[in-house]
C-alpha positions as CSV (number, residue, x, y, z in Angstrom):
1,X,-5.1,20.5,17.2
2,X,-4.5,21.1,13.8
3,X,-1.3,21.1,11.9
4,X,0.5,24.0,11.1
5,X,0.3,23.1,7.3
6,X,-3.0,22.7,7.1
7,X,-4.7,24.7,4.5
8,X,-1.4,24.8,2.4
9,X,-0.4,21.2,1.9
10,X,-2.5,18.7,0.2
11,X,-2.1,15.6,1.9
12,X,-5.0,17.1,4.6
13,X,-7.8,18.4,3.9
14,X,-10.3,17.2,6.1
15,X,-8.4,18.2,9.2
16,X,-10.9,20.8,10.4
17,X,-13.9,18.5,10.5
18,X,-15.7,17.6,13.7
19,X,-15.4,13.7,14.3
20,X,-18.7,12.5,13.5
21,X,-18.9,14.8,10.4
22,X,-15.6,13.3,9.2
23,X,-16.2,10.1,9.3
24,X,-19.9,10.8,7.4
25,X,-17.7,11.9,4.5
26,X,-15.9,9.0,4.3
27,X,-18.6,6.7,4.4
28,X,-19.8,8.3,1.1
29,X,-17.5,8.5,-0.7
30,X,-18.1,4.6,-0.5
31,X,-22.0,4.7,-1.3
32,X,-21.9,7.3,-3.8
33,X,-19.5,4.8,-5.2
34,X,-21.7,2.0,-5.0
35,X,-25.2,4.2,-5.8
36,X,-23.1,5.1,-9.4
37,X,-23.4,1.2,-10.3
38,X,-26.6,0.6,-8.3
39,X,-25.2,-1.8,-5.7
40,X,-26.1,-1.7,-2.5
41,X,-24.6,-2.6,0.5
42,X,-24.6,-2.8,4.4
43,X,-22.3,-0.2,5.0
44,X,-20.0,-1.0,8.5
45,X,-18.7,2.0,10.7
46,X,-15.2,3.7,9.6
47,X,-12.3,2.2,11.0
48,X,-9.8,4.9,11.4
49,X,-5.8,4.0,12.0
50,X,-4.1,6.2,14.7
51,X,-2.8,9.6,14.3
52,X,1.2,9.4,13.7
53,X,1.0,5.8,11.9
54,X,1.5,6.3,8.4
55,X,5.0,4.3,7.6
56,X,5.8,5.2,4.2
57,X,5.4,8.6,2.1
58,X,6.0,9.6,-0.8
59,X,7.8,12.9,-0.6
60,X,9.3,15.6,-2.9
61,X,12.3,17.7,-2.9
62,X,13.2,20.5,-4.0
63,X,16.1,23.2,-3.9
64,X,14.5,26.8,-3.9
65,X,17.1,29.6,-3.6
66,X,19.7,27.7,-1.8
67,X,17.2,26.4,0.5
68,X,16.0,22.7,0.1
69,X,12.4,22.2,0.6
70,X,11.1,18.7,1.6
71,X,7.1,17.7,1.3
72,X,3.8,17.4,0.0
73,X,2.5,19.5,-2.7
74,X,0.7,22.2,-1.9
75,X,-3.0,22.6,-2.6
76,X,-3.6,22.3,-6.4
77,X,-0.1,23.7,-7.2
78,X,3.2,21.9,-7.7
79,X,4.6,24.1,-5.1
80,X,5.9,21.9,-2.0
81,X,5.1,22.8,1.3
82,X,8.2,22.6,3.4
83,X,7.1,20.4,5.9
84,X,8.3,21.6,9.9
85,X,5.7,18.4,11.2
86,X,2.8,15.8,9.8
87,X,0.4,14.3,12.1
88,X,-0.1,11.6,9.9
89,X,3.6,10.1,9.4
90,X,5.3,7.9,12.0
91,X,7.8,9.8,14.5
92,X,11.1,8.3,13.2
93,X,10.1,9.4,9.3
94,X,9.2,12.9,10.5
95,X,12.9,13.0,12.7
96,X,14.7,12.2,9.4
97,X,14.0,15.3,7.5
98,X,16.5,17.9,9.1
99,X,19.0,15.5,8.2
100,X,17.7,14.9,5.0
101,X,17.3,18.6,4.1
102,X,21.8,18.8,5.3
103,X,21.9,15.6,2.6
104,X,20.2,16.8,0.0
105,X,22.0,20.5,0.2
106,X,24.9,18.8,0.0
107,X,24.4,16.6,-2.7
108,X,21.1,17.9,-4.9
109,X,22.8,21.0,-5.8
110,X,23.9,19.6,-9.4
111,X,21.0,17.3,-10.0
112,X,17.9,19.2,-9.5
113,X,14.8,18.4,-7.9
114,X,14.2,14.3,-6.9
115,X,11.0,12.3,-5.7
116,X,11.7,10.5,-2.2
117,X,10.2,7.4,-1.0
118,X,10.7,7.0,3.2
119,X,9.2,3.6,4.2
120,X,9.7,2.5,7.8
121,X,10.9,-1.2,7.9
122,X,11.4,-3.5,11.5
123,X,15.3,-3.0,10.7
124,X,15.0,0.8,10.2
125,X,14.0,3.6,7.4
126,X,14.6,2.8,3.6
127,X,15.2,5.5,1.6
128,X,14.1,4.9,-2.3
129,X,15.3,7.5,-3.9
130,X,14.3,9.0,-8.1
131,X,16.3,11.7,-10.1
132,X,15.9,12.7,-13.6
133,X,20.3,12.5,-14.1
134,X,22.6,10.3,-13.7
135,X,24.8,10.3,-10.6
136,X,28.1,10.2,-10.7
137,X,30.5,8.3,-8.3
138,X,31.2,11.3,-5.8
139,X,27.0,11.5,-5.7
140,X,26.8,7.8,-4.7
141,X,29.9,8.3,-1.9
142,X,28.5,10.9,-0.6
143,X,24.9,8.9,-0.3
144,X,26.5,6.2,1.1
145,X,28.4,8.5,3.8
146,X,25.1,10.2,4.4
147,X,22.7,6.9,5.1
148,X,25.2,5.6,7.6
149,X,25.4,9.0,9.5
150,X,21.7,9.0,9.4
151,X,21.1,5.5,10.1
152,X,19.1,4.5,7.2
153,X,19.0,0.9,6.6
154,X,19.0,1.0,2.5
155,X,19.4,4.1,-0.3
156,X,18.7,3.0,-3.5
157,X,18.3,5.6,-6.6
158,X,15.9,4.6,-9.6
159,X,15.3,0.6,-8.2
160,X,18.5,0.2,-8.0
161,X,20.5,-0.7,-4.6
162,X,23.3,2.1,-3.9
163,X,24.3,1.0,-0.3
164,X,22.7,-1.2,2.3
165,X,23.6,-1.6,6.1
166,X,20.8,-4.3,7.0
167,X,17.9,-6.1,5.2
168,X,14.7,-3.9,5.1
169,X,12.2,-6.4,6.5
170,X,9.1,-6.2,7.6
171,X,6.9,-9.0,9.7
172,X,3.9,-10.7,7.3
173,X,2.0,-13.2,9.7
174,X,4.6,-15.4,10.6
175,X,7.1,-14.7,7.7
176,X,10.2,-12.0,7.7
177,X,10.0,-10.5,4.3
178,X,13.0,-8.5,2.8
179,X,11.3,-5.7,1.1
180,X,12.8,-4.9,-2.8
181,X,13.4,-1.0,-3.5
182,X,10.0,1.0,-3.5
183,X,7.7,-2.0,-2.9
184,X,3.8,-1.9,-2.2
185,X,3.7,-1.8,1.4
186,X,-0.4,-0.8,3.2
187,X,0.6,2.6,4.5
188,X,-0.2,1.7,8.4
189,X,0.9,-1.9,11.0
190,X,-2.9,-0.8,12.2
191,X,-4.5,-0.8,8.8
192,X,-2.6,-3.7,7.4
193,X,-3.8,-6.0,10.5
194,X,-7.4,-4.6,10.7
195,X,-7.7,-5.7,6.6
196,X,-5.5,-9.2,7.3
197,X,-8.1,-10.0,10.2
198,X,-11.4,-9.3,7.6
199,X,-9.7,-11.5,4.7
200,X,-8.7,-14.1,7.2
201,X,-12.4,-14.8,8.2
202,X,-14.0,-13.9,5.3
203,X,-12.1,-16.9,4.0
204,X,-12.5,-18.8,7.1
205,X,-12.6,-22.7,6.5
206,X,-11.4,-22.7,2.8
207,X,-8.3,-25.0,2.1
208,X,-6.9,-23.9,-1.5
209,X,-7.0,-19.9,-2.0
210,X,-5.9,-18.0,-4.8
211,X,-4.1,-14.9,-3.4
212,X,-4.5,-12.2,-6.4
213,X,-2.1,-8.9,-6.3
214,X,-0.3,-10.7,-4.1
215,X,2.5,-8.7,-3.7
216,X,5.4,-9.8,-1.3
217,X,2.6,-11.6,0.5
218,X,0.5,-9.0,2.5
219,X,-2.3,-11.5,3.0
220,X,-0.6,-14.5,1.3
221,X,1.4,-15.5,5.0
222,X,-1.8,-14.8,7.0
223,X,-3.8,-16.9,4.9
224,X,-0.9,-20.0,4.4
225,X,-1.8,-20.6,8.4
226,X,-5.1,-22.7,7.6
227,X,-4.8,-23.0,3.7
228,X,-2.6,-23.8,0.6
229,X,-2.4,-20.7,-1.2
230,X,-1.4,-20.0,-4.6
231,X,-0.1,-16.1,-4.8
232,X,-0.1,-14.4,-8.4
233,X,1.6,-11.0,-8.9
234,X,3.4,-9.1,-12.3
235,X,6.5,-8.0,-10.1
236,X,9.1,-11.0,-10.0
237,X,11.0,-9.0,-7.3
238,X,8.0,-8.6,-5.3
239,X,7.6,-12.4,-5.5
240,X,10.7,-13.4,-4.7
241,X,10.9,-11.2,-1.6
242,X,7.5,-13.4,-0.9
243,X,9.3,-16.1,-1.8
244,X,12.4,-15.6,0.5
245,X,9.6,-15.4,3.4
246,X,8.5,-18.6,3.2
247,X,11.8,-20.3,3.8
248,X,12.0,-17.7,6.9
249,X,8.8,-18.9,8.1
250,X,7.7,-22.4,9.6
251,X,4.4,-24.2,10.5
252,X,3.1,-23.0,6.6
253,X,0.6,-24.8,4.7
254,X,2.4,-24.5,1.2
255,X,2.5,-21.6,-0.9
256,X,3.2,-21.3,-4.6
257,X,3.7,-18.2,-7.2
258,X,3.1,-17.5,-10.7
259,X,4.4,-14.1,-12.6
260,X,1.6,-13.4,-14.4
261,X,-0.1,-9.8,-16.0
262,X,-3.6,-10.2,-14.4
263,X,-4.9,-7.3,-16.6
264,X,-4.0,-8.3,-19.7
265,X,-3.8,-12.4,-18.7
266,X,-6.6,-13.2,-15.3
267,X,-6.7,-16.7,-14.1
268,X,-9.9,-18.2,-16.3
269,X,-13.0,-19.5,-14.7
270,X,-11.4,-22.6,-15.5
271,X,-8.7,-22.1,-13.3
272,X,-10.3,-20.5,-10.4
273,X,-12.7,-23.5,-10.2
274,X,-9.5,-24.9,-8.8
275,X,-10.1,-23.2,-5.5
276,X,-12.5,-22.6,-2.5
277,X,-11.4,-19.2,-1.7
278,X,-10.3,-16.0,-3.2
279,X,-8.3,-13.2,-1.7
280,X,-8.4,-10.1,-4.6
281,X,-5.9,-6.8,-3.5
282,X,-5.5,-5.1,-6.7
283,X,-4.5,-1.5,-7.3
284,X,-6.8,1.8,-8.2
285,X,-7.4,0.6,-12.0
286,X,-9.4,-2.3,-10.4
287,X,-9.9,-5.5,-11.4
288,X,-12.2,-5.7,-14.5
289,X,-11.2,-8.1,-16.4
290,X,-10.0,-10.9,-14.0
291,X,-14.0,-9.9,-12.3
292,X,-15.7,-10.8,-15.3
293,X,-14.0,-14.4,-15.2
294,X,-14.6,-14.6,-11.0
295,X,-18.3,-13.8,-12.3
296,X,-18.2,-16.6,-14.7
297,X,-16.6,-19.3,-12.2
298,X,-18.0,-21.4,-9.3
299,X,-16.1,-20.1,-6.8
300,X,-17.8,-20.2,-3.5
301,X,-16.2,-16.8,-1.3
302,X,-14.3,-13.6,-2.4
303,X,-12.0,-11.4,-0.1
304,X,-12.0,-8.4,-2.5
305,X,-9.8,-5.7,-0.5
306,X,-9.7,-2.4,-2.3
307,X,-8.0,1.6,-2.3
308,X,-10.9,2.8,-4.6
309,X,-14.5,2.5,-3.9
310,X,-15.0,3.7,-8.0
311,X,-13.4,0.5,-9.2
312,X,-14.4,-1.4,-6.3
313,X,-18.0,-0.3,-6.7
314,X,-17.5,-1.0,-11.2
315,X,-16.2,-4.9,-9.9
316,X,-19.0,-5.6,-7.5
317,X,-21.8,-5.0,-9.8
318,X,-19.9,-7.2,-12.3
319,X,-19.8,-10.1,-9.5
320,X,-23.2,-9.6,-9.0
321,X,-24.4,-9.6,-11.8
322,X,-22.5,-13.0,-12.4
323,X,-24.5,-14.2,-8.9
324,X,-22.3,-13.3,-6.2
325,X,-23.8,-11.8,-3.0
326,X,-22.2,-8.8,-1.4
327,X,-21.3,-8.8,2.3
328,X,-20.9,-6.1,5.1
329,X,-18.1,-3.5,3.2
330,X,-15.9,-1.9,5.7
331,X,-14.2,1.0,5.2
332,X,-10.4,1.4,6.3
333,X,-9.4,5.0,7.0
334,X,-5.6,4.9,6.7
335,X,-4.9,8.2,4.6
336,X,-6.5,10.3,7.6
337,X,-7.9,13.7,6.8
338,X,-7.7,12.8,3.0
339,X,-10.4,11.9,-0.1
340,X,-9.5,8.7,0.0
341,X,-10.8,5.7,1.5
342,X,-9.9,1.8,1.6
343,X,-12.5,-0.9,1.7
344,X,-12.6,-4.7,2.4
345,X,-15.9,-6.5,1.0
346,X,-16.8,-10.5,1.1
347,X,-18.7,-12.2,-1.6
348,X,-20.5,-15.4,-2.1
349,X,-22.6,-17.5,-4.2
């Protein structure tokens, strides 16, 4: 059944598709990918995330004559489309938004439109928050007042904590990780366990692994159960929220972290001789650079997890041509009814 937005808003566009013809797109966008770099690749069946699973979004809001308007954008318009249901979010985001809409009529009036973040956490729903002004201390009360009668677990405005009631963490493998304001979270429970089960056996049997992108540890805890693992990300919060995981976590090989820029600093071929095993999750730019060094190293297996086959595609012809061998790719669909697709690819020498 479609949604009643569909047509308007442009989270969905593929909604109207029969099943098989759906899923044919999606498989292309990853091989027209690849053909654009001449690789080529065994190309696995879609693996699609259920309806209803999507546990963060990235919403807009708006006050239009009096009337506040939560959302996507439309189609090709910065309009929003006031959104009455989504098939794609989880239920308790979707049974926030009449609240929300009260909230923000009560508070937005002064401050214009804002950008929402709603990520659904095992303690309950963070609400991340953006405004272009400053708020003032009546703003932040009334916030406060607001997230308790709504039963968020966090509100924070700009990064910045304004009240919490519990820790927003989610379960990583064995680890309970608090999550910092608007952290990289995979959008699905289902898609982030289908892509932690590839990595795990792609990597199967090494014993030092190199855990790129790491963020607060997505495939860092999973991996930690057979192997040391060294995990390199540019957000310190996002590291010590990984950090903070280990020590809630036992029967851990160890696992280290570095702060380090891996587009404007990648580990060297020198350093990722250090390992047997690499797990790569970087974000739609790619990994270019810190490719062009795997390509020149003697590392012996690559877990390269991507969100775009373009740069995904631009990598693996780099690693190829340095002597890697690509693997099955499977394609993640956890942005349903959308142009994009995610991907999980091994390579070896």
């Amino acid at each position: 059944m479609l949604c009643r937005h569909f047509g308007a808003c442009g989270g969905c566009q593929y909604q109207d598709l029969p099943d098989d013809a759906y899923r044919a797109l999606k498989q292309e966008l990853v091989l027209a990918a690849l053909k654009l770099e001449g690789v080529a690749a065994e190309l696995r069946d879609v693996v699609e995330v259920p309806p209803a699973t999507r546990r963060r979004a990235a919403l807009k809001v708006k006050l239009k004559d009096g009337v506040v308007e939560i959302g996507f954008h439309a189609a090709k318009t910065h309009d929003i489309v006031d959104m009455a249901e989504c098939q794609v979010m989880t239920p308790a985001l979707l049974k926030l938004l009449p609240g929300l809409r009260r909230m923000f009529k009560e508070v937005l009036a002064p401050r214009g439109d804002a950008d929402m973040r709603l990520t659904e956490t095992d303690a309950g729903v963070d609400l991340a928050l953006r405004w272009n002004k400053k708020l003032d201390e009546a703003t932040r009360t009334a916030l406060a007042i607001w997230a308790d009668k709504l039963g968020l677990v966090r509100v924070s405005v700009g990064g910045q904590v304004l009240t919490s009631f519990a820790e927003a963490k989610v379960r990583l493998g064995k680890a309970s990780v608090p999550l910092p304001p608007e952290a990289f979270l995979q959008p699905s429970r289902e898609g982030e366990a289908i892509l932690q089960g590839f990595v795990r056996e792609a990597l199967s049997g090494a014993k030092k692994i190199a855990d790129l992108f790491s963020g607060c540890g997505t495939f860092s805890f999973v991996l930690a159960e057979k192997a040391r693992v060294h995990a390199v990300e540019l957000e310190a919060p996002m590291l010590e929220a990984l950090a903070a995981g280990v020590k809630s976590a036992s029967g851990l090989k160890p696992i280290t972290t570095e702060k380090r820029n891996l587009f404007k600093r990648p580990l060297t071929r020198f350093e990722l001789n250090l390992y047997d095993g690499l797990c790569l999750d970087p974000p739609r730019a790619g990994a270019l650079e810190q490719a062009k060094e795997i390509a020149a190293s003697k590392l012996p297996r690559i877990a390269y997890v991507s969100c775009d086959a373009t740069t995904f595609a631009r990598d693996a012809k780099v690693l190829i041509d340095g002597g890697y061998k690509l693997g099955p790719v499977l394609p993640v669909d956890q942005f349903l009814w959308s142009s994009h697709i995610e991907l999980a690819a091994q390579f070896t020498r």
